[in-house]
N, C-alpha and C positions, 0 to 999 in steps of 0.2 A: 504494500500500500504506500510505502513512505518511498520506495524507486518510481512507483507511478506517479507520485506525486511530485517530485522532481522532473519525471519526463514531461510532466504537465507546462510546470513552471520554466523549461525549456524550452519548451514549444512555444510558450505564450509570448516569452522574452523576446525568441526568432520572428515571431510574426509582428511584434512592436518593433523592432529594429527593421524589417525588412519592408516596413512602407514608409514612403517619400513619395508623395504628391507631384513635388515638381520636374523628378525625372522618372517618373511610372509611367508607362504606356496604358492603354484601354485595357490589354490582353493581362498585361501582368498584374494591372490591378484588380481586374475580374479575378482571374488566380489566387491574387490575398483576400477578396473575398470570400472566398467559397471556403480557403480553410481559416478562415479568421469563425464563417460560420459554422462551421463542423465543430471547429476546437470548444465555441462557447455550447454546441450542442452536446458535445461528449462532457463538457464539466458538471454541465446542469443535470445530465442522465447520471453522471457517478453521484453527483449531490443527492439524489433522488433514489438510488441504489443505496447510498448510507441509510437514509430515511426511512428506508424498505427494513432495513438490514436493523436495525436498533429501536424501531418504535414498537416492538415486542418485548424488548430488554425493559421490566419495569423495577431490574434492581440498580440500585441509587440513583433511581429520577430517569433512568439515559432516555423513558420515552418522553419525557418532557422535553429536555434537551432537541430529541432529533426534531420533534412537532414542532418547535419554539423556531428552530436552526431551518426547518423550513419554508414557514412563512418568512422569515429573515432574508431567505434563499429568495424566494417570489418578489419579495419589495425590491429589494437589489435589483433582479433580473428587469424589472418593470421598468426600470429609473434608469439604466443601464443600456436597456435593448430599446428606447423610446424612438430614436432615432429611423429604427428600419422595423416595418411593421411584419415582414417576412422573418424576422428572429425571436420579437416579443409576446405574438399571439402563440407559437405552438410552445417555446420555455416554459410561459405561464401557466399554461395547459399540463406541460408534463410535469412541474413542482405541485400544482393544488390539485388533481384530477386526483394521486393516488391518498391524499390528504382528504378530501370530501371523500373517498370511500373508506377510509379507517375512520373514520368519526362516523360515518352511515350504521359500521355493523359491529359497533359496540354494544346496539341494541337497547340502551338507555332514552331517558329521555333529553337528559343532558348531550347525550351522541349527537340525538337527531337535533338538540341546538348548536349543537356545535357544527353539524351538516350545513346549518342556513348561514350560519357565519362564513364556513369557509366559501361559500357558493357566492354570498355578498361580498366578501373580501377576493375573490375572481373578478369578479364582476367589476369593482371599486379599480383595481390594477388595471385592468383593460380597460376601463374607460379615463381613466389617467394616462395611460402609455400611450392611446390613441388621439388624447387630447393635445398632448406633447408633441406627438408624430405630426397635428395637423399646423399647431404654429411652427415648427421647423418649414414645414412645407410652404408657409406662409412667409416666411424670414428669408428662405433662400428664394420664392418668386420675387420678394419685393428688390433683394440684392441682385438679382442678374435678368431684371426686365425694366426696361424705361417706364417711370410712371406716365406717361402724355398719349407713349403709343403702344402701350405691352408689349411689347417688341424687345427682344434681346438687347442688353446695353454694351456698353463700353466692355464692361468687368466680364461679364459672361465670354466675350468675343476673348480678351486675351486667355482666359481660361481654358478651353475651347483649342485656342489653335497652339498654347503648351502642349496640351497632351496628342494633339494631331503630331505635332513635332518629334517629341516623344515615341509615338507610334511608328514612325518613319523612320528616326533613328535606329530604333529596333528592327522592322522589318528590312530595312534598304531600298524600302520604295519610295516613290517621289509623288507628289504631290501641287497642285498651283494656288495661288492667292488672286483672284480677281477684285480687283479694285471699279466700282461702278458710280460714275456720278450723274446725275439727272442735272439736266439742263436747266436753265432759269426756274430751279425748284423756289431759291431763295424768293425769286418775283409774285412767281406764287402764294408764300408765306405772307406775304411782306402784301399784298395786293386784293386775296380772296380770306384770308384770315390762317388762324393754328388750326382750327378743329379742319378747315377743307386740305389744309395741308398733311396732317397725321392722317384723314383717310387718303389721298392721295399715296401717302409714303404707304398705309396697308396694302392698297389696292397692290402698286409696284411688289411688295413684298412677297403676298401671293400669289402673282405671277409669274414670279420667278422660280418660286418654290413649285410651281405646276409644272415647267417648261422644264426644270433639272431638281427633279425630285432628291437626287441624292448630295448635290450639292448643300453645303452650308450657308445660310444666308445672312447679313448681318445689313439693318438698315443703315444709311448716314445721316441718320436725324441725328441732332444734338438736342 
């Protein structure tokens, strides 16, 4: 138990060393994804394997400890995994699910309240983890979209063409930068108002996006 747990804290160390944002490609950070998500899935299932393993041990407390240790486990996980709603809904599931069925078949009537607590206290965690999840989603639109025209900004764009660079670096393929300016748009601005000019910069924007689907598009509003 105490080698596994070291090979844990190995692993965990290697995949905190091993991201960097500013020279990761697409591919490789997909890659630290998938086992950044494994790793947290395998810790929460051995938490959850303790849990199993000691909440029948009722000498010196240990099933206190393990129930206590994993609701503890849940709130962490909740508060922890907010950010990606593909990690925090099924953690939270597999730390309370076998917790709401050890409280179910105690068979008491304390059990069965202790069943509505843990069911509320799911419940409570998801709807916090989800709440968290939607203002991140909310922080990160409002950081990498023009408030005038929702249209990707400045920040998004240089974002964007790091990890394109990135990409390229890595595979050895090449890639272009098209540079596009609309003609007397400013006249436009300046002549028929803002609001006829940001629909005009839409309109441009998806038509361009119809004409070369895979292209990246970035408007030159300011």
């Amino acid at each position: 138990m105490v080698s596994a747990g070291h090979r844990g804290l190995d692993l965990g160390y290697s995949l905190y060393q091993g991201f960097n944002f500013d020279t990761m490609s697409e591919n490789r950070r997909e890659r630290w994804y998938r086992h950044c998500s494994w790793f947290f899935y395998a810790f929460f299932l051995l938490w959850t394997l303790i849990f199993l393993l000691y909440v029948g041990q009722k000498d010196n407390n240990l099933h206190y400890i393990a129930i206590f240790t994993e609701i503890g486990a849940s709130v962490v996980a909740s508060s922890l995994m907010s950010s990606d709603r593909r990690l925090y809904r099924p953690t939270i599931f597999i730390l309370m699910v076998p917790l709401i069925i050890y409280f179910f078949f105690i068979g008491e009537w304390y059990g069965y309240v202790l069943t509505l607590f843990a069911c509320t206290l799911t419940w409570v965690l998801l709807y916090a983890a989800n709440s968290s999840y939607q203002l991140l989603l909310q922080a990160n639109h409002q950081a990498t979209h023009d408030a005038l025209t929702g249209l990707h900004n400045r920040h998004y764009f240089i974002e964007h063409l790091q990890k394109q660079m990135n990409s390229l670096s890595e595979s050895g393929e090449f890639s272009y930068l098209l540079l596009i300016d609309l003609d007397h748009f400013k006249n436009v601005n300046d002549s028929l108002g803002t609001m006829l000019a940001i629909a005009c910069c839409k309109t441009w924007y998806r038509a361009l996006n119809r004409m070369y689907p895979r292209m990246y598009c970035r408007t030159p509003w300011r």
